[in-house]
C-alpha positions, 0 to 999 in steps of 0.5 A: 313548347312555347317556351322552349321557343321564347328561349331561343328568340332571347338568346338571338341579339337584336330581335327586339327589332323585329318586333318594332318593325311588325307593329310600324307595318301593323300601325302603318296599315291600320292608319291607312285603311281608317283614313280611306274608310273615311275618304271614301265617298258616303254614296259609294259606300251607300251603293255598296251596302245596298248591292246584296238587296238591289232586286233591280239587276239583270245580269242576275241569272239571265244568262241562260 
């Protein structure tokens, strides 16, 4: 089945085109999510990974 896919898309004239602007998009917004990964501030980053342990917070199931 897949073939019989493929087949159809390399008959299509231009399509290469669309695989070019897929992998920019792709490209794109990979490159932006690493440099904000890196711009990030390490203290909010390290308040962040330590929410799930925080014994410290009292909106936990006080809402009774």
């Amino acid at each position: 089945m897949l073939s019989f896919i493929k087949h159809h898309f390399d008959t299509i004239e231009g399509i290469g085109i669309y695989q070019i602007i897929a992998t920019l998009i792709f490209l794109g917004v990979f490159v932006s999510m690493v440099v904000y990964a890196f711009v990030l501030k390490k203290n909010y980053m390290k308040e962040n990974a330590e929410l799930p342990l925080d014994e410290n917070d009292d909106n936990l199931l006080n809402n009774n």
